[in-house]
C-alpha positions in Angstrom: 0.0 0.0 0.0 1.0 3.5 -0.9 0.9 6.4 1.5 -2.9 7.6 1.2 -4.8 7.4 4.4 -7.0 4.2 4.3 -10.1 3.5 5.5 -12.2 0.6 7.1 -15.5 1.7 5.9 -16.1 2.7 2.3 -18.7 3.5 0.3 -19.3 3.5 -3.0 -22.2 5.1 -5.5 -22.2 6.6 -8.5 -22.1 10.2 -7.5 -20.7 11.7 -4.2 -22.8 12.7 -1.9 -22.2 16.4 -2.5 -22.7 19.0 -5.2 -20.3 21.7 -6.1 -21.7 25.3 -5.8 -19.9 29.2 -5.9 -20.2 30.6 -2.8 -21.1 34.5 -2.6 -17.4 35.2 -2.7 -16.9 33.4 -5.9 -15.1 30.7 -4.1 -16.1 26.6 -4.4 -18.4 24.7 -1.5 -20.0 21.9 -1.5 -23.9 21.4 -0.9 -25.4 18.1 0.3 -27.2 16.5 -2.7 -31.2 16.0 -2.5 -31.0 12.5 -3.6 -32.7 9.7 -2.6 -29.6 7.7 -1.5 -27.5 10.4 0.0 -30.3 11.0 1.8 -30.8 7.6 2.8 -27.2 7.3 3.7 -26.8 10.4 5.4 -27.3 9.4 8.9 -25.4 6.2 8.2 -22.6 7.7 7.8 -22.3 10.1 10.9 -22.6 7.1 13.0 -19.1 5.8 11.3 -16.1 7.7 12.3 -13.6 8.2 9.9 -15.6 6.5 6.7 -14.8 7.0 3.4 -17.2 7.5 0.1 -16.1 6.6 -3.5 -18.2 8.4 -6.2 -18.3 10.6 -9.4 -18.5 14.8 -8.8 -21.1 15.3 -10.9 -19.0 17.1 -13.7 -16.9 15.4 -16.5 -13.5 15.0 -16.8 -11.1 16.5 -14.2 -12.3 15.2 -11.2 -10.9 17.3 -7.8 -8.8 16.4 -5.1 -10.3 14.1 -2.3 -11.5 16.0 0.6 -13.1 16.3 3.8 -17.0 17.3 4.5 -18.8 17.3 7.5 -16.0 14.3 8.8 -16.4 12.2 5.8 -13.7 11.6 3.5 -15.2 12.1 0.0 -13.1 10.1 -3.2 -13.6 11.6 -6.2 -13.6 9.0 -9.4 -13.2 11.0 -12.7 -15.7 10.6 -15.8 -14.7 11.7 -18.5 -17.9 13.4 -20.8 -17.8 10.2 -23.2 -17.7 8.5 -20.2 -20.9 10.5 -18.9 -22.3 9.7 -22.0 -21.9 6.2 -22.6 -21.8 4.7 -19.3 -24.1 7.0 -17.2 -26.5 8.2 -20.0 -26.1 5.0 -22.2 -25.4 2.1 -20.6 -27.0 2.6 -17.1 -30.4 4.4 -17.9 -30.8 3.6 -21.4 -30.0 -0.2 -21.6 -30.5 -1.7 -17.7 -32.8 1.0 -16.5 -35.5 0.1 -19.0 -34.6 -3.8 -18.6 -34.8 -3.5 -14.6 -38.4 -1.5 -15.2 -40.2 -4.1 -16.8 -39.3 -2.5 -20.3 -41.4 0.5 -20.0 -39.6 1.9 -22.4 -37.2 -0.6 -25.1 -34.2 -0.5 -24.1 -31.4 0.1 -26.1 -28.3 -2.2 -26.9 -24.6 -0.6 -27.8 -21.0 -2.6 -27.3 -19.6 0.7 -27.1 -21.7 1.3 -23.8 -20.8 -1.4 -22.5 -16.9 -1.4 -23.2 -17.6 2.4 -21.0 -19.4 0.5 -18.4 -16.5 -2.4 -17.5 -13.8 0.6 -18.0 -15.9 2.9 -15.4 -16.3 -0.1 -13.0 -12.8 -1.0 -13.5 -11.7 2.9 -11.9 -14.4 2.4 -9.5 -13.2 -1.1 -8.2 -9.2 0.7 -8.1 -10.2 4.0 -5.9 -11.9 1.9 -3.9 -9.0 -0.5 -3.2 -6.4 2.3 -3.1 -7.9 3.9 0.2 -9.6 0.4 1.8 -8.0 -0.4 5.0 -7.1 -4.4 5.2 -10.1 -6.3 6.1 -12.3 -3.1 5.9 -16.1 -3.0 5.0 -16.7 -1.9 1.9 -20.7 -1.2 0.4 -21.1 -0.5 -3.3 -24.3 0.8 -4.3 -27.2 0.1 -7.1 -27.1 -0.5 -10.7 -24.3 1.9 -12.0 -21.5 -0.5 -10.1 -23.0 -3.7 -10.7 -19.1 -5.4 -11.4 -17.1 -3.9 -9.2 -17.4 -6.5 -6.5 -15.9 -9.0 -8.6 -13.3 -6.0 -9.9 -12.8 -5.4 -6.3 -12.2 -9.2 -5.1 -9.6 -9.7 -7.9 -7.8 -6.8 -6.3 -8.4 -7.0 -3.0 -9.8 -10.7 -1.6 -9.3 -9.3 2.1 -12.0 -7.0 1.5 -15.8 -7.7 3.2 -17.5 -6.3 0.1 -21.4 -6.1 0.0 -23.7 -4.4 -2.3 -27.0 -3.2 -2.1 -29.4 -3.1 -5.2 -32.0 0.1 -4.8 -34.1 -0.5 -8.1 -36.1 -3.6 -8.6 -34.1 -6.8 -10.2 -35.7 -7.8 -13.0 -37.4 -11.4 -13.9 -34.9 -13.8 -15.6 -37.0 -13.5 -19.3 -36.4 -9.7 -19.1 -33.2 -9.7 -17.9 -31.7 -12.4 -20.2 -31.9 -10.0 -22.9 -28.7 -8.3 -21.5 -26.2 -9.2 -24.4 -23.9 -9.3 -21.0 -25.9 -10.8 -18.7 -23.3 -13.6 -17.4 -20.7 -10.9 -16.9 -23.3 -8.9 -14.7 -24.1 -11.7 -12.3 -20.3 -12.9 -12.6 -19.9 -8.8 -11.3 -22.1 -9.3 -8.5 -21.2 -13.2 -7.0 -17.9 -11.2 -6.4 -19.5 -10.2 -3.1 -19.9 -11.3 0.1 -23.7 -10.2 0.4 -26.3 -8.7 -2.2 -29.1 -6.8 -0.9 -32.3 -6.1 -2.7 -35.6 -4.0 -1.7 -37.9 -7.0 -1.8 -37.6 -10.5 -1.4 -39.4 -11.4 -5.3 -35.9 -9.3 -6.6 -33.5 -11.4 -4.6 -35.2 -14.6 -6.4 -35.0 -13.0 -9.3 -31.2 -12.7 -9.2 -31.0 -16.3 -7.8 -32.9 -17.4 -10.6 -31.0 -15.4 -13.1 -27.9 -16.9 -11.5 -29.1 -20.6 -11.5 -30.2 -20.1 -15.0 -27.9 -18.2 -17.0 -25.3 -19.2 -15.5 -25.7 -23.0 -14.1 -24.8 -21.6 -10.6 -26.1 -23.9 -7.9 -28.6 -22.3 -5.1 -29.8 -23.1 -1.7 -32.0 -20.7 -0.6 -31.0 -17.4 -0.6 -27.1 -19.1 -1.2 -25.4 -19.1 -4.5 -22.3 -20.9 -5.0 -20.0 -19.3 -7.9 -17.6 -22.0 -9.5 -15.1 -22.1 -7.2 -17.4 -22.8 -4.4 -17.6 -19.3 -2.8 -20.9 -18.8 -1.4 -22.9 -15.6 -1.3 -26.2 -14.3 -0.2 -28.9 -12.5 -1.5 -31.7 -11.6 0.8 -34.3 -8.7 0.6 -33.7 -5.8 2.8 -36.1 -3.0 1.9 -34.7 0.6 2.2 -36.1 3.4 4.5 -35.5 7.0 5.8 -34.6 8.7 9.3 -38.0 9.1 10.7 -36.7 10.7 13.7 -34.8 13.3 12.2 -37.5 14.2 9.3 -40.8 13.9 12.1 -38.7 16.7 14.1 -38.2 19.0 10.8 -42.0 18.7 10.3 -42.8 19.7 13.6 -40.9 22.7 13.6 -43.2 25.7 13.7 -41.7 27.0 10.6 -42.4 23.9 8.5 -45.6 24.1 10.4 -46.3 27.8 9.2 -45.1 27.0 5.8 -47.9 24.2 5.0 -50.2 26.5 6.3 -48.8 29.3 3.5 -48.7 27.0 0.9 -52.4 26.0 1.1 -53.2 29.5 0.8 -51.0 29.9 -2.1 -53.3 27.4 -4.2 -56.7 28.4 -3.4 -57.3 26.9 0.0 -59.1 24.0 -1.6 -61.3 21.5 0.1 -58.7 18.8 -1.2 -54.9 19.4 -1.5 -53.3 16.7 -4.3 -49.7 16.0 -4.4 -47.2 14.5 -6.3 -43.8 14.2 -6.2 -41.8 12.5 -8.2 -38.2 12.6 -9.9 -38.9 13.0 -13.8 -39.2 8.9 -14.9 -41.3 7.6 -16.7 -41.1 4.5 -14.2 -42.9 7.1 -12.0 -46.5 6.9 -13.3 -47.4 10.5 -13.8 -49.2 10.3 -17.2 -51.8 7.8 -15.5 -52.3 9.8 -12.3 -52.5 13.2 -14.5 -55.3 11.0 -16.9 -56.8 9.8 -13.8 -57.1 13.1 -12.1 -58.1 14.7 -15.2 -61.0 12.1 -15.7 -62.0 13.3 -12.0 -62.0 16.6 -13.0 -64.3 15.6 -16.5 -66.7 13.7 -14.2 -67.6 16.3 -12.1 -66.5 14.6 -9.0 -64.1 17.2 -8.6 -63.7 21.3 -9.7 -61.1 23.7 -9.1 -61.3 25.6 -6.7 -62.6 22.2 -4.4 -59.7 20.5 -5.2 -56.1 21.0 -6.7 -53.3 19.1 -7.7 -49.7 19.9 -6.9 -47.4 18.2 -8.9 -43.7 18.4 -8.3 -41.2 17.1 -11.2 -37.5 16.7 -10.3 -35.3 17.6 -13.4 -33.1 13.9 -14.1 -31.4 12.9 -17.2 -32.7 15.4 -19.5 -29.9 14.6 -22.4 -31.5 11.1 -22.2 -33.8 11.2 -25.3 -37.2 9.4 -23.3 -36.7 11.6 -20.4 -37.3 14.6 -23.1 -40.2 13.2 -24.9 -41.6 12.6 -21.4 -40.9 15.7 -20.1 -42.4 17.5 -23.2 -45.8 14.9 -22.7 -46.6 16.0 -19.0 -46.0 19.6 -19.6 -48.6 19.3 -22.9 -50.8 17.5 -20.5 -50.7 19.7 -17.6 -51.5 22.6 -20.1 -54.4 21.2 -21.5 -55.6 20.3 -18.4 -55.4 23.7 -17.1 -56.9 25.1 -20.0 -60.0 23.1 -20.0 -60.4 22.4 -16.0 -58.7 26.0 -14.0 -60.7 29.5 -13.2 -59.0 32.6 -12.9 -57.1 31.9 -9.4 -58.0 28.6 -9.6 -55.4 26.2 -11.5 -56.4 22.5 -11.3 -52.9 21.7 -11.6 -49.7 23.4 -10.3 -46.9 22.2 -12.0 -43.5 22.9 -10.6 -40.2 21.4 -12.6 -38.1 22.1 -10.3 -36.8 20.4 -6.8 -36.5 21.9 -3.0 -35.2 21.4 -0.1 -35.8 19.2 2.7 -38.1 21.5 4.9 -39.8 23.0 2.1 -40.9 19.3 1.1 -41.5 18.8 4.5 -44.0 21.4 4.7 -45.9 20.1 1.0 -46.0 16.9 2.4 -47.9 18.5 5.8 -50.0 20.2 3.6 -51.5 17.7 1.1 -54.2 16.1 2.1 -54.1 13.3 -0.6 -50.4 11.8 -1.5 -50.6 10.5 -5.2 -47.6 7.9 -5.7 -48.3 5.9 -9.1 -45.1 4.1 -10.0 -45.5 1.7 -12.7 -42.5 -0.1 -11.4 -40.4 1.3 -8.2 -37.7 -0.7 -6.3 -38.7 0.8 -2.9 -40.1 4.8 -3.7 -39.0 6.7 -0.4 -41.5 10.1 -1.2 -44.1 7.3 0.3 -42.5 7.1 3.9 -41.2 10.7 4.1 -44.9 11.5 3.0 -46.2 9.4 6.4 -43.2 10.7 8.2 -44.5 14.7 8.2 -47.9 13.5 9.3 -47.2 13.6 12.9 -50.7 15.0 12.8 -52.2 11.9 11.5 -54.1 14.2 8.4 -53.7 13.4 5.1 -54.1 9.9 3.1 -51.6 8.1 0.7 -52.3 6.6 -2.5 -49.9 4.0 -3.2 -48.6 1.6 -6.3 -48.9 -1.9 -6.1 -45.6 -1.8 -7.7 -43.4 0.3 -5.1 -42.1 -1.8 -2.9 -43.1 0.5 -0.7 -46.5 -1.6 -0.8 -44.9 -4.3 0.5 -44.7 -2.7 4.2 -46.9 0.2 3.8 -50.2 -2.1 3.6 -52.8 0.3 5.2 -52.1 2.5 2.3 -54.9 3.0 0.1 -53.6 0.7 -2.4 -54.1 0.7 -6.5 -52.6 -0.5 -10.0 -52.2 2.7 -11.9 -52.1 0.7 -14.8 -56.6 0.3 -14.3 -57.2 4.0 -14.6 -60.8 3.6 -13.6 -59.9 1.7 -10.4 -56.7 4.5 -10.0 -59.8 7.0 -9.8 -62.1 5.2 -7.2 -58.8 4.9 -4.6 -58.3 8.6 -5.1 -62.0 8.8 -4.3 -61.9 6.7 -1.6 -59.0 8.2 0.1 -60.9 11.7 -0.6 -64.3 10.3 1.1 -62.8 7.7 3.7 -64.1 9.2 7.3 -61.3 11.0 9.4 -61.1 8.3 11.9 -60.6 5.5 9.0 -57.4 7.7 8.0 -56.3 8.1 11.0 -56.3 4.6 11.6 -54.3 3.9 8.6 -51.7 7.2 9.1 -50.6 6.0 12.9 -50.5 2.2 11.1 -48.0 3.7 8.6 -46.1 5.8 10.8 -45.4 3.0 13.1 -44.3 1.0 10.3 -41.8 3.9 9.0 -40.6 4.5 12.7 -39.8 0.9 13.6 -38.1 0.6 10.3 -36.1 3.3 9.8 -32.8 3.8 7.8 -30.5 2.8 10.9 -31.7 -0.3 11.5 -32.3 -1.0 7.9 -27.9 -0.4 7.9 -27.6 -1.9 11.0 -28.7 -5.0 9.1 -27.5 -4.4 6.2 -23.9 -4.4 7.9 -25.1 -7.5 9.9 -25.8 -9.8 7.3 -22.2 -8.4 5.6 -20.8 -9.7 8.6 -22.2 -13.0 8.9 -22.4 -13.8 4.8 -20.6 -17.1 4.2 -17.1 -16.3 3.4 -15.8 -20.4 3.1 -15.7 -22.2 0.4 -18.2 -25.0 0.1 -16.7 -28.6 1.3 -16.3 -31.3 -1.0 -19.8 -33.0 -1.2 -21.8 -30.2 1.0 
């Protein structure tokens, strides 16, 4: 080992979790990102002195210097902008995105992407060795890394390498497809423990591995060719309810809700949807449902409203535009047909915000829409449950989140069946205030007792205990 300062637990994701911004005085800082998994992770990592995380700056080429922030030593990996392009844009969200979201959208096969993918994993799986302590913990995350155990192993076998999977795994028919499908699951077996949001994802890896690759299973065990075993289990994803209930109850977050209520009309009913910019996300079938609502005469502006909140994501990706360019046409022509002059049935914003001020939307809607046509875990659900320390409010929830898999007093739907999307919304509009109550303090305790620590503490537990011996002779 070289000099650098090494580390005996390290992450690694695709981007850092920090964003570089000019500060007033012209000089750099760097901003927590919003993300999902920073986010997630957050909290994680203040409880580990001295970690380290491995990830991409967010702009190509040059990458800086690794530094410190907020006692976490950050590792920048450099992408080049063909490598921007071909792994992140290309190979990651237009081949497996699309294949790991039940082919919403076709997804699109290039060798060139892939040759960037296995050259970006490659520098991945090397800045992660070069700072790893011997023996340390090391947790690569989601889709974007899915060879770098193996990488990793070749480089470093001392290392306790698990990696956690944050989008659904898809069947084995979709995910044969892959033109490099063995080396994938070759990528992953290279770990000591795969984690995936549900348990239907870990058996679809299994499967994928017993299949496609004649690797021999025992329950949640795969055995690669030399007889190292590994497991794959489901451990489902969550948030830090303590910390996000105590934002919401903070009278300014309190105040805020209140404000932004006024700010649409006061309506009877307050709609809300929030939702990075996918078209995994489902927001052409909640916008056709709502707008059905609205054509009905169940509902009218200004009675109810809908507050729709698009994050900006991969807008160089050419479905994200053409999806992007839908909703907008959509919202329009709902508008023009459904609003009054101060009255807008639907206020779009394509734009995202920060932590309280989605605290206080959240405290404000009285009906949470979250439509996914396919969604490994969707978090917006549990912060969503998390603000309503006042038990108000009701949440309208996918069939195909695995947030549906815990959150079951949700008012459930396929948003595939329009018609039956639009009688849950009703019923969650028209449901008495004790049944919601009933079904908020059901949801809270849910999100509370399962909250993003102990979903690491386990995590890090069943990293610990993975088998790590090969297989006897005859086992």
């Amino acid at each position: 080992m070289s000099d650098t300062t090494t580390y005996d637990f390290v992450i690694a994701a695709n981007r850092l979790p920090v964003d570089r911004a000019e500060a007033p005085d012209g000089s750099t800082v760097w901003r927590r990102s919003p993300g999902g998994l920073v986010t997630a992770m957050d909290s994680v990592m203040r409880g580990h002195e001295g970690a380290a995380w491995v990830g991409w700056a967010g702009e190509p080429d040059d990458a800086p210097e690794p530094f410190e922030d907020s006692g976490m030593h950050l590792h920048p990996v450099p992408l080049s902008a063909q490598d921007v392009s071909d792994y992140y844009e290309g190979f990651a969200n237009d081949t497996l995105w699309p294949i790991y979201h039940d082919v919403i959208v076709p997804a699109t096969f290039h060798r060139r992407w892939w040759d960037a993918y296995r050259r970006v994993n490659q520098r991945f799986a090397e800045a992660i060795a070069k700072i790893s302590a011997q023996g340390a913990r090391i947790w690569v995350h989601d889709y974007q890394l899915q060879l770098v155990p193996a990488l990793l192993r070749e480089l470093r076998p001392d290392l306790r390498i698990g990696w956690f999977n944050h989008i659904p795994f898809p069947p084995v028919e979709l995910f044969a497809q892959l033109p490099w499908r063995s080396q994938l699951i070759d990528g992953l077996i290279g770990a000591d423990y795969l984690g995936f949001q549900r348990t239907a994802d870990a058996a679809n890896f299994l499967r994928a591995a017993r299949q496609l690759r004649g690797l021999s299973t025992k329950g949640d065990v795969v055995a690669d060719s030399r007889g190292r075993r590994v497991r794959a289990s489901a451990l489902p994803i969550s948030i830090d309810f303590a910390d996000l209930d105590a934002l919401a109850r903070t009278p300014e977050v309190v105040a805020r809700s209140n404000e932004i209520r006024e700010q649409v009309g006061s309506p009877e009913v307050l709609m809300l949807g929030v939702d990075r910019l996918d078209y995994t996300k489902g927001i052409r079938h909640r916008l056709k449902a709502y707008q059905e609502l609205l054509a009905d005469g169940h509902y009218t502006p200004p009675q109810v409203t809908l507050v729709q909140v698009a994050v900006p994501s991969r807008e160089r990706v050419d479905s994200y535009r053409r999806l992007k360019d839908q909703i907008e046409g959509e919202v329009g022509r709902i508008n023009g047909e459904y609003s009054t002059v101060g009255a807008a049935a639907v206020h779009y914003l394509h734009q995202s915000f920060d932590r309280a001020e989605m605290a206080a939307m959240y405290l404000a809607a009285d009906i949470m829409l979250v439509t996914p046509l396919r969604d490994g875990m969707n978090l917006v659900a549990k912060e969503y449950v998390t603000c309503r320390f006042d038990l108000g409010g009701a949440l309208v929830l996918s069939e195909f989140t695995g947030a549906a898999n815990e959150l079951t007093a949700a008012f459930i739907h396929n948003p595939h069946d329009i018609q039956g999307l639009k009688d849950t919304i009703r019923q969650a509009v028209e449901a008495p205030t004790s049944e919601k109550r009933r079904r908020m303090r059901s949801l809270r305790r849910r999100v509370r007792d399962h909250d993003v620590q102990r979903w690491a503490e386990r995590f890090l537990q069943a990293l610990a205990s993975a088998p790590d011996r090969p297989t006897p002779p005859g086992a």
